[in-house]
C-alpha positions in Angstrom: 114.1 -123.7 -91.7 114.6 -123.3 -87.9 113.6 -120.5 -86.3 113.8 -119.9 -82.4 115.0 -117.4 -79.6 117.8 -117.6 -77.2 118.4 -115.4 -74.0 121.1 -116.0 -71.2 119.6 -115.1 -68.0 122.3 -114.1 -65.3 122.1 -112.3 -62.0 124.0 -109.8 -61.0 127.0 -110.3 -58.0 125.7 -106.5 -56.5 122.2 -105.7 -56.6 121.1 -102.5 -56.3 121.7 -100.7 -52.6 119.2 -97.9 -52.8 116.0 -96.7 -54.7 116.6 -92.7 -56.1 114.0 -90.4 -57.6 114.8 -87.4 -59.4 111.9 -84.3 -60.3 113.0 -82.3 -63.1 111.3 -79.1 -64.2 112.6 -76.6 -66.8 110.9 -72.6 -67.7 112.1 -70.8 -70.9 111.4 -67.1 -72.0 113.1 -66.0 -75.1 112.2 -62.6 -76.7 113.5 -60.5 -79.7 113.5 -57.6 -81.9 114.4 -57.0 -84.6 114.5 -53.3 -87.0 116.0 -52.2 -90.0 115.7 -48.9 -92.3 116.7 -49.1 -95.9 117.0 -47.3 -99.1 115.4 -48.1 -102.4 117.9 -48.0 -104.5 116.1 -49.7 -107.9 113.1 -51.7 -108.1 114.8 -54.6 -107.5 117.4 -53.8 -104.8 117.0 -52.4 -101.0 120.1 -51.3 -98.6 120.0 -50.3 -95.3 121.0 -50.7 -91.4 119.6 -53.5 -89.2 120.0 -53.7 -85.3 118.2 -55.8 -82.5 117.9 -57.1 -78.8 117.2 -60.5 -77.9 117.0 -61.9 -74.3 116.7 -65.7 -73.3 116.2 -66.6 -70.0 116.0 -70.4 -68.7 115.5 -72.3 -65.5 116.0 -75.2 -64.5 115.4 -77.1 -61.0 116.3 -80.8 -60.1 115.5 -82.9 -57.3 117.0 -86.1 -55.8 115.9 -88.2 -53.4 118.0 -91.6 -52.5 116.9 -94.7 -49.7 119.2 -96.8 -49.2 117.9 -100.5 -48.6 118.0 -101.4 -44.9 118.0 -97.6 -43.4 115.3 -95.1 -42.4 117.3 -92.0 -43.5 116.8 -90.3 -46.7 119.4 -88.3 -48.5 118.3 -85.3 -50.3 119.5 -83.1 -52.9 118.3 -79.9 -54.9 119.4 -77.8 -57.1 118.3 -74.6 -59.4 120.4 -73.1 -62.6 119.5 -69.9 -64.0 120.8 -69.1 -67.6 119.8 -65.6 -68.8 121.6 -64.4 -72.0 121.4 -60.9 -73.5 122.6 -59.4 -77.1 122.4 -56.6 -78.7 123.3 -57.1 -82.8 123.7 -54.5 -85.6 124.9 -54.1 -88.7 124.0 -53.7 -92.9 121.9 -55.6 -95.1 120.9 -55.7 -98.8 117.5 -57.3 -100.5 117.1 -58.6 -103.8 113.9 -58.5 -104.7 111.9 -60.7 -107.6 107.9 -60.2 -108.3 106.0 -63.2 -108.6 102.7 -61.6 -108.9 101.3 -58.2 -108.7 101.3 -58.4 -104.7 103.5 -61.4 -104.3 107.2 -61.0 -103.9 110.5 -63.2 -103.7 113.2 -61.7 -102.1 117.0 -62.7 -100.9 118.8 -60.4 -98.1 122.2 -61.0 -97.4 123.7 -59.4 -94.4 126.4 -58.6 -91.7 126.0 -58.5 -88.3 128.3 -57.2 -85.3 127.1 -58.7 -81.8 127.5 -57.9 -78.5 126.4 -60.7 -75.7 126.6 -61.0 -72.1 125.8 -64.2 -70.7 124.8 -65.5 -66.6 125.2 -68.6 -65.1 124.2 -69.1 -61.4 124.1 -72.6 -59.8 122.8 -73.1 -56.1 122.5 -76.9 -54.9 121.3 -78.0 -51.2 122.4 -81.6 -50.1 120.6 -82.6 -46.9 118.4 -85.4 -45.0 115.6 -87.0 -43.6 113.7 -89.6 -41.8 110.3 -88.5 -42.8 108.2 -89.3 -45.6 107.1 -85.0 -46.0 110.7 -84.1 -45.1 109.2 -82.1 -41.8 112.9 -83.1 -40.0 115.2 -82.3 -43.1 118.5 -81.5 -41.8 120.5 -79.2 -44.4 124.0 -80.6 -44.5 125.3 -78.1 -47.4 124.5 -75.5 -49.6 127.0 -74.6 -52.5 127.0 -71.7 -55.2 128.5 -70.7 -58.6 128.3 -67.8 -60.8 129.9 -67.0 -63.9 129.7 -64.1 -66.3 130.8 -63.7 -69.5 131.4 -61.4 -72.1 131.1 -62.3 -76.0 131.5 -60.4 -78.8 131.7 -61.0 -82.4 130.0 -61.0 -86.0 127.0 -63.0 -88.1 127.4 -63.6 -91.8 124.0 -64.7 -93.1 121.6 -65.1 -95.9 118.0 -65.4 -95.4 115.1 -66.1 -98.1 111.4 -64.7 -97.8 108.4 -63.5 -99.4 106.9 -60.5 -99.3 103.1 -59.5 -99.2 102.2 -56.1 -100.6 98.6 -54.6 -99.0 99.0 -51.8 -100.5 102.0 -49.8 -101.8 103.8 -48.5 -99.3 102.5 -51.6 -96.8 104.0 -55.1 -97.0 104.1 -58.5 -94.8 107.5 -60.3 -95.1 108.1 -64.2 -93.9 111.4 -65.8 -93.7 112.4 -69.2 -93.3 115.7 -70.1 -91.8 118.7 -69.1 -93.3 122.3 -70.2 -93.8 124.7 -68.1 -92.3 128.3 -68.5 -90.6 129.2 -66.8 -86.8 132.1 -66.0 -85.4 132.4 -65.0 -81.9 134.8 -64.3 -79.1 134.3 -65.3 -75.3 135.8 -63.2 -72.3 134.7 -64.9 -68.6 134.0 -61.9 -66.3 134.0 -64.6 -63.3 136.6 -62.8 -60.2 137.5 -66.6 -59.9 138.0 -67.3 -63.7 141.0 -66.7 -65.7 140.6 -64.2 -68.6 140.0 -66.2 -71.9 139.4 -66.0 -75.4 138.4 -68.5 -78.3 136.6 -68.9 -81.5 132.9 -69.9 -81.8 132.3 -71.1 -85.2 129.0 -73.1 -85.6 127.8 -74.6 -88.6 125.6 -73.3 -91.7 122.1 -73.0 -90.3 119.4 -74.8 -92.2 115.9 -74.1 -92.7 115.0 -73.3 -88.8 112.9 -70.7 -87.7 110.3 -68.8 -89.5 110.3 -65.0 -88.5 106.8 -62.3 -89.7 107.5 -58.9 -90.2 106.3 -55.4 -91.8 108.0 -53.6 -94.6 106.7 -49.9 -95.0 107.9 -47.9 -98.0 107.5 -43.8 -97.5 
């Protein structure tokens, strides 16, 4: 038995003219809440409203720098995106409900959701240059911007399993883990330099995702 290594070596006809550098930095704040009111109807089955607010804000900054081989100038480019979505859900739910043990509970809750989102986009990017190493002589040869708005609307099928936790009778802890559900939304851009537009969103079943803790209380 042979065993060995081959490698073709070749060098390349254009070689690299410059050496970049990019900074990236990214900052996330997401936030929601959730309530519901329902109605006991046996001892195994709840109905009842549910309604929220969730915002999710997120930005991001990016930096490029670029010397070219040979020169003494330095081109420069930065740029910041800001992403900040808003919704505002409501809708009906039902739980099944099945003891486990005297203060342990299984439960199922199906539900429907209607949704009403607005979502931000703003872009601003500087291109510029310099001959200095701290960028005290940066000349600023451009700044661009771009917003866009838009307006969604639409509806969340879903079904989401948990446990509840009974202190006491009328008190109870509830954890959920993920769910599988099916969304349907429409998209309207509010952009002045945007044609109106309308389409479908339809993503896929969710699996097991997040895990949500919340408090039941029965009067």
């Amino acid at each position: 038995m042979l065993l060995g290594n081959t490698s073709l070596n070749s060098t390349s006809k254009n070689p690299p003219q410059a050496i970049s550098t990019t900074i990236a930095s990214e900052q996330m704040l997401q936030w929601q809440v959730s309530l519901g009111v329902g109605y006991v109807v046996s001892n195994r089955w709840t109905v009842g409203l549910l309604g929220g607010y969730e915002s999710q804000k997120n930005t991001t900054e990016l930096e490029t720098i670029i010397k070219p081989f040979g020169q003494d100038t330095y081109s420069f480019s930065q740029s910041q995106t800001n992403n900040h979505q808003k919704a505002i859900t409501m809708g009906v739910f039902a739980q099944w409900q099945q003891p486990i043990t005297e203060k342990l509970t299984f439960f199922v809750q199906p539900s429907i959701q209607f949704l009403t989102k607005k979502y931000m986009y703003e872009n601003t990017t500087m291109n510029g240059r310099f001959t200095s190493n701290d960028k005290t002589n940066l000349v600023i040869d451009g700044t661009s911007k771009y917003n866009q708005n838009q307006a969604r609307s639409g509806y969340v099928v879903a079904v989401r399993p948990g446990l509840l936790y009974f202190f006491t009778a009328k008190l109870a802890v509830t954890l959920t883990a993920g769910q599988v559900a099916y969304a349907s939304e429409k998209t309207s851009s509010l952009s002045p330099d945007s044609r109106q537009r309308e389409f479908d969103f339809n993503p896929i079943p969710d699996a097991l995702s997040d895990v949500r803790l919340g408090i039941q209380l029965y009067l």
